[in-house]
MARDREN-948322 format. One record per residue (C-alpha): y, x, z. Coordinates in Angstrom, 2 decimals, always signed. Last residue first. Layout:
+---------+---------+---------+
|   north |    east |      up |
+---------+---------+---------+
|       Y |       X |       Z |
...
+---------+---------+---------+
END
This chain:
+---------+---------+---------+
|   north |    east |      up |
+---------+---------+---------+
|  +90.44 | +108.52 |  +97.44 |
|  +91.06 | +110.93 | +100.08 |
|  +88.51 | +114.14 |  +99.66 |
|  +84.57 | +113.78 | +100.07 |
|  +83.46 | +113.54 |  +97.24 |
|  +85.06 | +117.04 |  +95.82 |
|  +87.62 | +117.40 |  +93.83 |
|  +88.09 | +119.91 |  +90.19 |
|  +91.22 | +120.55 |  +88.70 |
|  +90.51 | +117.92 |  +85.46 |
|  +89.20 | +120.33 |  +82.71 |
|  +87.57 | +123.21 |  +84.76 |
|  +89.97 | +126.33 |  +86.06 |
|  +90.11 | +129.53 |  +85.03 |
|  +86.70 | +130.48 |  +84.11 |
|  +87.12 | +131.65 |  +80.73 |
|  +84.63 | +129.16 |  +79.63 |
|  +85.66 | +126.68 |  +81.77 |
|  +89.14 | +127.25 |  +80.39 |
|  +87.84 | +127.57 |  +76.25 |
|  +85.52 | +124.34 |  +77.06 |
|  +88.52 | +122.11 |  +78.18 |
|  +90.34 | +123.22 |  +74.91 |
|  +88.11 | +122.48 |  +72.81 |
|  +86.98 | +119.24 |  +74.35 |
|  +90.41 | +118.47 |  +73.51 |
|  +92.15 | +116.70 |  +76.88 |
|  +95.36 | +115.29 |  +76.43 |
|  +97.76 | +116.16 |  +78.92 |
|  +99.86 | +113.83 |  +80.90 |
| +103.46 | +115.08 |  +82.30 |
| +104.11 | +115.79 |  +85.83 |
| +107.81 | +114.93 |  +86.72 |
| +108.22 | +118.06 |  +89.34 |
| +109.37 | +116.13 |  +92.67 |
| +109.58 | +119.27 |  +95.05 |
| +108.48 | +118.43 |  +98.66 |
| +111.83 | +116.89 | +100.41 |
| +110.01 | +113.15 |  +99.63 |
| +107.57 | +114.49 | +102.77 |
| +110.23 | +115.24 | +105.22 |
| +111.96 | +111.87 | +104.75 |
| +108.55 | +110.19 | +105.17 |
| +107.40 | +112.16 | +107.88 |
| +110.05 | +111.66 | +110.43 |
| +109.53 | +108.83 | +112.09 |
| +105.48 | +108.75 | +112.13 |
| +105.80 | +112.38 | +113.17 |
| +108.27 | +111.66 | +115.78 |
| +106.12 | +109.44 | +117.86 |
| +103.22 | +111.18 | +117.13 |
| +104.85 | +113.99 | +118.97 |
| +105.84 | +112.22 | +122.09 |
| +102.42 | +110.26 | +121.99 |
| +100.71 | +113.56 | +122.18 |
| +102.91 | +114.96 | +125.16 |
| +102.10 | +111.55 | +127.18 |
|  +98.48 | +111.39 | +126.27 |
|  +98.03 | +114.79 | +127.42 |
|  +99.85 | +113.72 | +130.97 |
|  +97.40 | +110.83 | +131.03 |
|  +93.74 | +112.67 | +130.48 |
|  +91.62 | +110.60 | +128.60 |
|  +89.08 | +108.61 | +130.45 |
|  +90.75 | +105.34 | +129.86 |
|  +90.48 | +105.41 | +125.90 |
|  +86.97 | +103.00 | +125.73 |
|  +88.81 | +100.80 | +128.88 |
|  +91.68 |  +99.59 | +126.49 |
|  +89.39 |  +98.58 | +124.38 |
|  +87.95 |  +99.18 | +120.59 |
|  +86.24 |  +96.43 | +118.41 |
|  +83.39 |  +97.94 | +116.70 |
|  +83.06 |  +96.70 | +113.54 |
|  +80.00 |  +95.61 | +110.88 |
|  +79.24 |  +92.56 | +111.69 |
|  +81.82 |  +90.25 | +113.26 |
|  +85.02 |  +92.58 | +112.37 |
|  +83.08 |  +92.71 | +108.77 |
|  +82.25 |  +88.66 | +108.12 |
|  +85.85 |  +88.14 | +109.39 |
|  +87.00 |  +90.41 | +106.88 |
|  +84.89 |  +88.92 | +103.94 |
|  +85.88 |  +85.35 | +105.24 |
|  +89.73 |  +86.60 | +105.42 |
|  +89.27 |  +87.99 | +101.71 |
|  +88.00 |  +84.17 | +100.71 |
|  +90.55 |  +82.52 | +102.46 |
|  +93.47 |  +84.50 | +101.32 |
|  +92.43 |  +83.67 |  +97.70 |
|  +92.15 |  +80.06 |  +98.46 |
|  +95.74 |  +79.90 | +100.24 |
|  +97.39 |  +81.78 |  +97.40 |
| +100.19 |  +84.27 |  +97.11 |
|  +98.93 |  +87.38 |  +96.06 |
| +100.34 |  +91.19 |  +96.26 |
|  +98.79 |  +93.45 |  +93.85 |
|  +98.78 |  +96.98 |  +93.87 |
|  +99.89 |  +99.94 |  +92.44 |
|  +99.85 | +104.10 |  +93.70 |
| +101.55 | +107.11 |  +92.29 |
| +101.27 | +109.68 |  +95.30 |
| +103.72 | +110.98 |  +97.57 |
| +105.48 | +109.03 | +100.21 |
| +103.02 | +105.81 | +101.32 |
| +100.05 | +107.03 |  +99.34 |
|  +99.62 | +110.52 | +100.92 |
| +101.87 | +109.94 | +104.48 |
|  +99.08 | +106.98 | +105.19 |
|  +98.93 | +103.06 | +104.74 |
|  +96.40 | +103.64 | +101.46 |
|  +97.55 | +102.45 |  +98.17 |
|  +95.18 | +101.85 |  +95.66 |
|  +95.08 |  +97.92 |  +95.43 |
|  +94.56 |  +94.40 |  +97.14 |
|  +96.91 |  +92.46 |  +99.34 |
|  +97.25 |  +88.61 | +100.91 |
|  +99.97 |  +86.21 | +101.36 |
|  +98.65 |  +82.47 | +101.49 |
|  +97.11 |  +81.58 | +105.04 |
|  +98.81 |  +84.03 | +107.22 |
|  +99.18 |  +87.41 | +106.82 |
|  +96.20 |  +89.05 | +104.41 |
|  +95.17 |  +92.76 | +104.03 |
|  +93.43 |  +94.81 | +101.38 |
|  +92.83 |  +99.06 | +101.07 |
|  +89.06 |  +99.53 | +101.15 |
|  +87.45 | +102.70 | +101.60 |
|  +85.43 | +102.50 | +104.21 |
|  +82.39 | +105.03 | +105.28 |
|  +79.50 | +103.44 | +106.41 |
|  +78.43 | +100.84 | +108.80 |
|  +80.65 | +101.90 | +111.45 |
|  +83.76 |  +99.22 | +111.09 |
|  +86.39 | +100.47 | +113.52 |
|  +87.96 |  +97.25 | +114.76 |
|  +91.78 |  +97.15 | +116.43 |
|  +93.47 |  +94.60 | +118.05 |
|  +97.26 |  +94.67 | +118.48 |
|  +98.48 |  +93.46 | +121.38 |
| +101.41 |  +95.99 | +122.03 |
|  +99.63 |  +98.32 | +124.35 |
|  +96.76 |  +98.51 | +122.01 |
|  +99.20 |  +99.76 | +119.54 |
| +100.41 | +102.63 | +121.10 |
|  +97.48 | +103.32 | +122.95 |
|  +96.00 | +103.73 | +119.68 |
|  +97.70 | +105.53 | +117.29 |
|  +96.24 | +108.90 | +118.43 |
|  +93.11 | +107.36 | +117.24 |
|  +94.55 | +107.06 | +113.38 |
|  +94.65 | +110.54 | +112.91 |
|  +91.51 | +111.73 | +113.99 |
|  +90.00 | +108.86 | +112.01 |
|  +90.72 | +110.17 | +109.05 |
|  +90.49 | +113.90 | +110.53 |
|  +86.85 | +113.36 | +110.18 |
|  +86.45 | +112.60 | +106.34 |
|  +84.24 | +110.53 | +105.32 |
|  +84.99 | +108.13 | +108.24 |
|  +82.37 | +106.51 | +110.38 |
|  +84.93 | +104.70 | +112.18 |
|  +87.02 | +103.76 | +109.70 |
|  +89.60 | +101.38 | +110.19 |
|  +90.01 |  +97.03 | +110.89 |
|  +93.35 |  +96.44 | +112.15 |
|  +94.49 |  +93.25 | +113.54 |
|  +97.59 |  +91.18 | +114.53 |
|  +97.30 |  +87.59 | +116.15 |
| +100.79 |  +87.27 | +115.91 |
| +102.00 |  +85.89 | +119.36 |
| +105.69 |  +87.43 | +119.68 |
| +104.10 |  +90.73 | +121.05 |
| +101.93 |  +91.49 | +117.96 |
| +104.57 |  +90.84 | +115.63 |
| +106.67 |  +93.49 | +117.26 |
| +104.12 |  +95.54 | +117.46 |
| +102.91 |  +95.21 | +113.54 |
| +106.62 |  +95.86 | +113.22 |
| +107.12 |  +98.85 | +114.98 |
| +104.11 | +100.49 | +113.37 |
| +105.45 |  +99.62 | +110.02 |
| +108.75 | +101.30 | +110.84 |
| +107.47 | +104.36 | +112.20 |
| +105.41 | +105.50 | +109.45 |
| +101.99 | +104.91 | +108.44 |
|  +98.54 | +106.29 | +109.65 |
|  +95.63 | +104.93 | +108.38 |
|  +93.65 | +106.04 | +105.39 |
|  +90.45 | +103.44 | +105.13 |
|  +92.86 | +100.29 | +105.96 |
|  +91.74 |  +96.74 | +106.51 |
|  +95.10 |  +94.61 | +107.45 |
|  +94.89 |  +91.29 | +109.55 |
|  +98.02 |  +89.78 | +109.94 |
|  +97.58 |  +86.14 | +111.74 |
|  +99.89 |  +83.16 | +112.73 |
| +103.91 |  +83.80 | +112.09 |
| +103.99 |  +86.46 | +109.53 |
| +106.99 |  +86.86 | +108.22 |
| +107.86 |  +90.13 | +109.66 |
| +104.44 |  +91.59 | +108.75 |
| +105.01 |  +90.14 | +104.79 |
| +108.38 |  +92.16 | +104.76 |
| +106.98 |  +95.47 | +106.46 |
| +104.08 |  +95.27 | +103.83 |
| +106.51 |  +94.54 | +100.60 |
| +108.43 |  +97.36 | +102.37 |
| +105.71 |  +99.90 | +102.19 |
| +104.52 |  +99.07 |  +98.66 |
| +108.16 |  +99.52 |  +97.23 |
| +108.43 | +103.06 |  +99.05 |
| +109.38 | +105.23 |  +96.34 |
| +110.65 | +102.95 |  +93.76 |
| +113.25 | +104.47 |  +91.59 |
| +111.33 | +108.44 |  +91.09 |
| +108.58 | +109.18 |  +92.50 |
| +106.14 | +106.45 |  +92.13 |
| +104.95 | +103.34 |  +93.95 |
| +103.66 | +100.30 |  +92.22 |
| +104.14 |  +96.38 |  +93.05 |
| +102.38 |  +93.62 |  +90.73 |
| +103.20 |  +90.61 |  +91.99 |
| +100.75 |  +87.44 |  +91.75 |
| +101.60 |  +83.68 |  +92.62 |
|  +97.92 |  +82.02 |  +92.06 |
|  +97.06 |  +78.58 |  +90.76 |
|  +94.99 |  +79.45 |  +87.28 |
|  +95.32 |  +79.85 |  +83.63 |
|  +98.87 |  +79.96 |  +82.81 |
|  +99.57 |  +81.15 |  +79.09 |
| +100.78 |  +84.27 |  +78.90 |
|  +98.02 |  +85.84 |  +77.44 |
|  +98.71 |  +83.37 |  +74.48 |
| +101.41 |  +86.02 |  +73.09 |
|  +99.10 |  +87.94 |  +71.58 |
|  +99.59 |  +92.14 |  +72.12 |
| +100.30 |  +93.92 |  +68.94 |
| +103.78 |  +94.04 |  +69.67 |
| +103.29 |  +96.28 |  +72.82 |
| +101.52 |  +99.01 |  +71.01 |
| +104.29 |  +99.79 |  +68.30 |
| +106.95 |  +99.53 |  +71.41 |
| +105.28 | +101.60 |  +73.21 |
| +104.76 | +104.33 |  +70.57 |
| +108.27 | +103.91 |  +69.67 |
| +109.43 | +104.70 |  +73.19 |
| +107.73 | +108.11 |  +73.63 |
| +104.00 | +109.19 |  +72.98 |
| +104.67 | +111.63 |  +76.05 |
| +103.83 | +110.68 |  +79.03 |
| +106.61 | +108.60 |  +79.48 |
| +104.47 | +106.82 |  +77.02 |
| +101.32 | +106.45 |  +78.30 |
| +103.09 | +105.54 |  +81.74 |
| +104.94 | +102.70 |  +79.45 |
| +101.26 | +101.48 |  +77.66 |
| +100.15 | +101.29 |  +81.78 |
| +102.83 |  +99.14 |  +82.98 |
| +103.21 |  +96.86 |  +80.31 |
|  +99.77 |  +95.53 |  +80.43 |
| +100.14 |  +95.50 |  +84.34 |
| +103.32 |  +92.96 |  +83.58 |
| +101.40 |  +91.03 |  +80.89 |
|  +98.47 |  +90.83 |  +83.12 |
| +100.61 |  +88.87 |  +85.08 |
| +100.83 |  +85.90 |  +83.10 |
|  +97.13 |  +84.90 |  +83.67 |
|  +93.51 |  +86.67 |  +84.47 |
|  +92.90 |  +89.03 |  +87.11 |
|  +90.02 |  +90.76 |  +88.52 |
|  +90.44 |  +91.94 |  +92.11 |
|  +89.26 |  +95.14 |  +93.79 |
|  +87.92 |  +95.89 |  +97.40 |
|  +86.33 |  +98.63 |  +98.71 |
|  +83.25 |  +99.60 | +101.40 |
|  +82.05 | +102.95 | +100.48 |
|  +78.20 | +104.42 |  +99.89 |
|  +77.85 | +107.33 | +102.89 |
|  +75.01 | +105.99 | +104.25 |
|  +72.98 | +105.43 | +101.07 |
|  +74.09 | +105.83 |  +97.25 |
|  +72.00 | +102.74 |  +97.00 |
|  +75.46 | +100.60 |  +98.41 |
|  +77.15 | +101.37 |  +95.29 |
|  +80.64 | +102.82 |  +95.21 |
|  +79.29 | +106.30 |  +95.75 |
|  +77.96 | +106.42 |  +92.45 |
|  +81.68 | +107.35 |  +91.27 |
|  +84.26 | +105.65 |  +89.18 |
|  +86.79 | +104.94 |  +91.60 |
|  +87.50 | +101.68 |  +93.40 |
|  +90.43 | +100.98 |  +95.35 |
|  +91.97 |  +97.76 |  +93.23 |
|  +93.13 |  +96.56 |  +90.00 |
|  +91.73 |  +95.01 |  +86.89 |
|  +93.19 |  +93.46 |  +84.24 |
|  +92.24 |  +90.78 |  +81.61 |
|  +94.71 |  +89.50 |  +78.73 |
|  +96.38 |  +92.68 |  +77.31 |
|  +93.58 |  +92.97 |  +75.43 |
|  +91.90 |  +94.94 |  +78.30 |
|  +93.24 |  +96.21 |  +81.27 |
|  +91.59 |  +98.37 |  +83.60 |
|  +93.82 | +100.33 |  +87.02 |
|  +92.85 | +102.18 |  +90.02 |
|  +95.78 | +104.26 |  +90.47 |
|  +95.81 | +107.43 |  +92.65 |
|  +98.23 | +109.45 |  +89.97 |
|  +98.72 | +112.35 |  +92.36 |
| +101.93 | +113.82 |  +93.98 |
| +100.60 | +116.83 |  +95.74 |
|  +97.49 | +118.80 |  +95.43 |
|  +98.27 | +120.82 |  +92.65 |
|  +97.26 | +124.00 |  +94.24 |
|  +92.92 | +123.61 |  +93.45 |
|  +91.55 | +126.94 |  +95.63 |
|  +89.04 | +129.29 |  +93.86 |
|  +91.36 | +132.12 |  +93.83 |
|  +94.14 | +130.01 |  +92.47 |
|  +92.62 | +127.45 |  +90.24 |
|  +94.60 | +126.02 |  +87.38 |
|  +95.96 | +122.27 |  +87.21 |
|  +96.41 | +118.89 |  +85.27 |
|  +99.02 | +116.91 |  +86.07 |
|  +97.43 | +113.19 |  +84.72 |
|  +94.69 | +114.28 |  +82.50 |
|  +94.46 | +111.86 |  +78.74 |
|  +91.60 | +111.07 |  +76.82 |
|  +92.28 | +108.83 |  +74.04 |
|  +88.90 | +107.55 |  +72.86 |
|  +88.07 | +108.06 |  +69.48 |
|  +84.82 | +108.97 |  +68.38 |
|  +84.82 | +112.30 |  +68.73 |
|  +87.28 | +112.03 |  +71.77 |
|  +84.93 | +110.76 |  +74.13 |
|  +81.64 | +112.44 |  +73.59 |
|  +83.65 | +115.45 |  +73.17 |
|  +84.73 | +114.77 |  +76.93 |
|  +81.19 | +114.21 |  +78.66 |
|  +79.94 | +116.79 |  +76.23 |
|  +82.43 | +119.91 |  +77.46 |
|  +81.69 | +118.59 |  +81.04 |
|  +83.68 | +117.00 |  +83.73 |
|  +84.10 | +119.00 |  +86.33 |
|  +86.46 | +117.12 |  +88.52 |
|  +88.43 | +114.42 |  +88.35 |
|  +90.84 | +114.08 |  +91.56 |
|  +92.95 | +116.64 |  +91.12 |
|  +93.60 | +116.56 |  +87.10 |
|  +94.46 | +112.83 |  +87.58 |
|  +92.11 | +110.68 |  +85.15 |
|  +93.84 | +108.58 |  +82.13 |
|  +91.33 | +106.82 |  +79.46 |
|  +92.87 | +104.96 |  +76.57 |
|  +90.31 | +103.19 |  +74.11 |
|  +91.71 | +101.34 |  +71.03 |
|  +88.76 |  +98.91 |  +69.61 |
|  +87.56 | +100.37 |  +66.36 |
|  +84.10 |  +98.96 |  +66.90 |
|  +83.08 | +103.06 |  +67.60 |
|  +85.73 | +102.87 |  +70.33 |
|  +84.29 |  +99.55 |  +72.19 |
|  +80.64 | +101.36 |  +72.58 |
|  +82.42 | +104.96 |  +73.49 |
|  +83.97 | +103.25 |  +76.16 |
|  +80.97 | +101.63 |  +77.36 |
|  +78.96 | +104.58 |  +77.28 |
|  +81.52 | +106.82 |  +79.07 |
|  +81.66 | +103.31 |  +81.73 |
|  +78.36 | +104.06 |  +82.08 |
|  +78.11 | +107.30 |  +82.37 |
|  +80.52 | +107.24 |  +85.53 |
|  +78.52 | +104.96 |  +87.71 |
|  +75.18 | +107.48 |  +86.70 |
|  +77.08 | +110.12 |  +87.68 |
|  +79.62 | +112.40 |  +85.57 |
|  +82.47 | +111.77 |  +88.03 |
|  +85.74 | +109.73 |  +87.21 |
|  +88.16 | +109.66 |  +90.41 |
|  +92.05 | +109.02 |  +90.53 |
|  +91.54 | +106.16 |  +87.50 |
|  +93.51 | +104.29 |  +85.14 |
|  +91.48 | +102.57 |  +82.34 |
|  +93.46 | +100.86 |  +78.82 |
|  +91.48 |  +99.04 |  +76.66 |
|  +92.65 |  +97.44 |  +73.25 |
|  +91.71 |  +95.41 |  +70.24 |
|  +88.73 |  +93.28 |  +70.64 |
|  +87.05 |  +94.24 |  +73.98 |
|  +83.60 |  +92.88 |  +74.91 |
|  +82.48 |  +96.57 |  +75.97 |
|  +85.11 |  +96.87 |  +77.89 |
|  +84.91 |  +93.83 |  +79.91 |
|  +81.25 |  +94.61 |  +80.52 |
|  +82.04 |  +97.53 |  +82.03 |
|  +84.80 |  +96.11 |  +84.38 |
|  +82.46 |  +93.11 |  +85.55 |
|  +79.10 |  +95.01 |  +86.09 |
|  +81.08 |  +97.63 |  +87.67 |
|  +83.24 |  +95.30 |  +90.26 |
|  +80.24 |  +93.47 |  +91.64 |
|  +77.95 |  +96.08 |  +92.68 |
|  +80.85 |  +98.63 |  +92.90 |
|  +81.78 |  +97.44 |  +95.82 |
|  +83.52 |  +93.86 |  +96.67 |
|  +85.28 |  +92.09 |  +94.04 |
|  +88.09 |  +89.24 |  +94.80 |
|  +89.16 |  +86.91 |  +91.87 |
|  +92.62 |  +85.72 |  +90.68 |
|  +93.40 |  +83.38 |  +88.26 |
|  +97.11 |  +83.22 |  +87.32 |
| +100.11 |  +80.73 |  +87.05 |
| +102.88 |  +81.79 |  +88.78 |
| +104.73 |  +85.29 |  +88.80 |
| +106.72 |  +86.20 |  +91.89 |
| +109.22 |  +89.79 |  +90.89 |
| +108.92 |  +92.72 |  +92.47 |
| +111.39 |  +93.83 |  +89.89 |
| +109.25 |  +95.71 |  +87.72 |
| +108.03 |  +98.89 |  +87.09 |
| +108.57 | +102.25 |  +85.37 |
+---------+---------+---------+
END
């Protein structure tokens, strides 16, 4: 369900920052649709963010466009009987990526989530990136408002992401005809070039391309022969890609990570800290950024390879969960996310010494390094052990959705809380 990491030329390419600019541009893409729109996303709450893009949906459905919505069942909680109806009455495929019953008040699907952040409309615009649906994408949400990344593209490669999401429709369950029925009423004159920029599309999934993110990274990290700078919200990846951001550190790479250090989550940055020494060590120079929570997922080598998407550099993204992103090759898209970064590790970071983790206790560091250093080896084979049920997507009658809350067995999407991994 994906291509060949495959170099396609001839695309525009644009970087959004926070929900302030990535809203305004997604909704009114939708509501400007012809024939088709097609939104992937982990998190879809009933806030003001997530109103809007229900009003915009229902907008493009009652002109006949075709509206497909997929949520994950984990990460979408508690939306209502109306928020749904409103939906499906007039049209709007609704569809719940592996949806799931409480146990005792506890969500047990937690594994193996659809984490893509994906809009694509007529086939000729697409969207990808880290950004939910949720008020916490906009900087009046207050301290805890995220920092993320998404790019708009225009070009050949919308084809591929076009593709993409009408084939996870249909191993959903429409089935091969149904793709093929939607595919052909897609115009060929999206192909046409329309801008400068190499784009890939790469996903992850469970199946034939469980680590095709990962070794895109490793690969770009091994070429890298001036600068890697990678800005990470979920940060701790496995052996290999540690090895080579030290390796490329020691042979003169000017390598650095920018990660949360006013996490949402406190094990976050937990779990990156006990990477550390290791990395410090090596040459690596790492940034917390502490002016609110980041979410962002993007890095850049050099002056023309850069990254934007869904996938986190942690066991979650890296061996479980469906993920996509786009891989660029283009000097003036690199320059523009390395200005944003720069602007950040100026800013907004903390840059963290060698002195800062002095005071810890040696022979503690000695035994923890010992066991991170076989974690990060041995997590990714130990994680794709977990069983790899093929969750299928459910459509979601309001009906049905208000006969579970109802009964009290679970709400429609599995219910999530702001503050889990997004």
């Amino acid at each position: 369900m994906n291509n060949n990491n495959h170099w396609t030329g001839g695309n525009s390419i644009e970087l959004l920052e926070n929900g302030e600019e990535f809203f305004p541009r997604v909704f009114d893409a939708i509501r400007n649709a012809r024939r088709e729109a097609i939104v992937e996303t982990f998190i879809l709450f009933e806030d003001k963010v997530g109103l809007q893009l229900h009003a915009a949906m229902r907008e493009a459905a009652q002109r006949g466009v075709k509206v497909d919505l997929m949520i994950d069942g984990f990460g979408s909680p508690d939306l209502s009987r109306e928020f749904i109806e409103g939906l499906t009455s007039v049209g709007v495929k609704v569809r719940v990526f592996d949806p799931g019953a409480r146990f005792m008040g506890q969500r047990l699907n937690v594994f193996r989530r659809m984490h893509r952040k994906i809009v694509v409309v007529d086939g000729e615009r697409a969207f990808v990136g880290g950004i939910n649906y949720s008020a916490d994408h906009l900087l009046d949400f207050g301290p805890k408002a995220k920092q993320d990344y998404a790019v708009e593209l225009k070009g050949p490669i919308v084809a591929e992401i076009h593709q993409f999401v009408l084939r996870a429709i249909a191993l959903g369950g429409k089935g091969a005809g149904w793709f093929r029925r939607r595919l052909k009423q897609a115009p060929a004159a999206r192909l046409s070039p329309v801008g400068e920029a190499d784009a890939m599309f790469v996903t992850r999934d469970n199946r034939r391309h469980t680590n095709d993110i990962e070794r895109q990274y490793r690969a770009a990290i091994r070429a890298a022969k001036d600068r890697i700078v990678i800005a990470n919200a979920y940060f701790f990846p496995g052996y290999r890609l540690i090895k080579e951001l030290r390796r490329a550190a020691r042979r003169g790479v000017d390598v650095r990570l920018i990660l949360q250090g006013e996490p949402d989550m406190p094990i976050v940055k937990i779990a990156a800290s006990m990477l550390y020494h290791h990395l410090l060590h090596a040459g690596v120079r790492i940034y917390e950024y502490c002016e609110r929570p980041l979410h962002g997922k993007v890095a850049l080598m050099d002056d023309k390879w850069s990254t934007v998407g869904s996938s986190n550099l942690d066991p979650l993204s890296l061996s479980l969960n469906l993920e996509s992103n786009v891989i660029v090759r283009d000097k003036a898209f690199n320059t523009v996310l390395w200005e944003r970064m720069d602007q950040l590790m100026q800013h907004s970071c903390k840059q963290i010494q060698a002195a800062d983790l002095a005071s810890e206790w040696s022979g503690w560091r000695l035994v923890r390094s010992f066991f991170v250093f076989h974690i990060m080896r041995w997590y990714p084979a130990l994680l794709g052990r977990l069983p790899r049920h093929v969750p299928r997507l459910t459509p979601a009658e309001a009906t049905d959705l208000a006969n579970r809350r109802d009964t009290g067995l679970s709400n429609p999407t599995g219910g999530a809380t702001q503050t889990e991994a997004a």
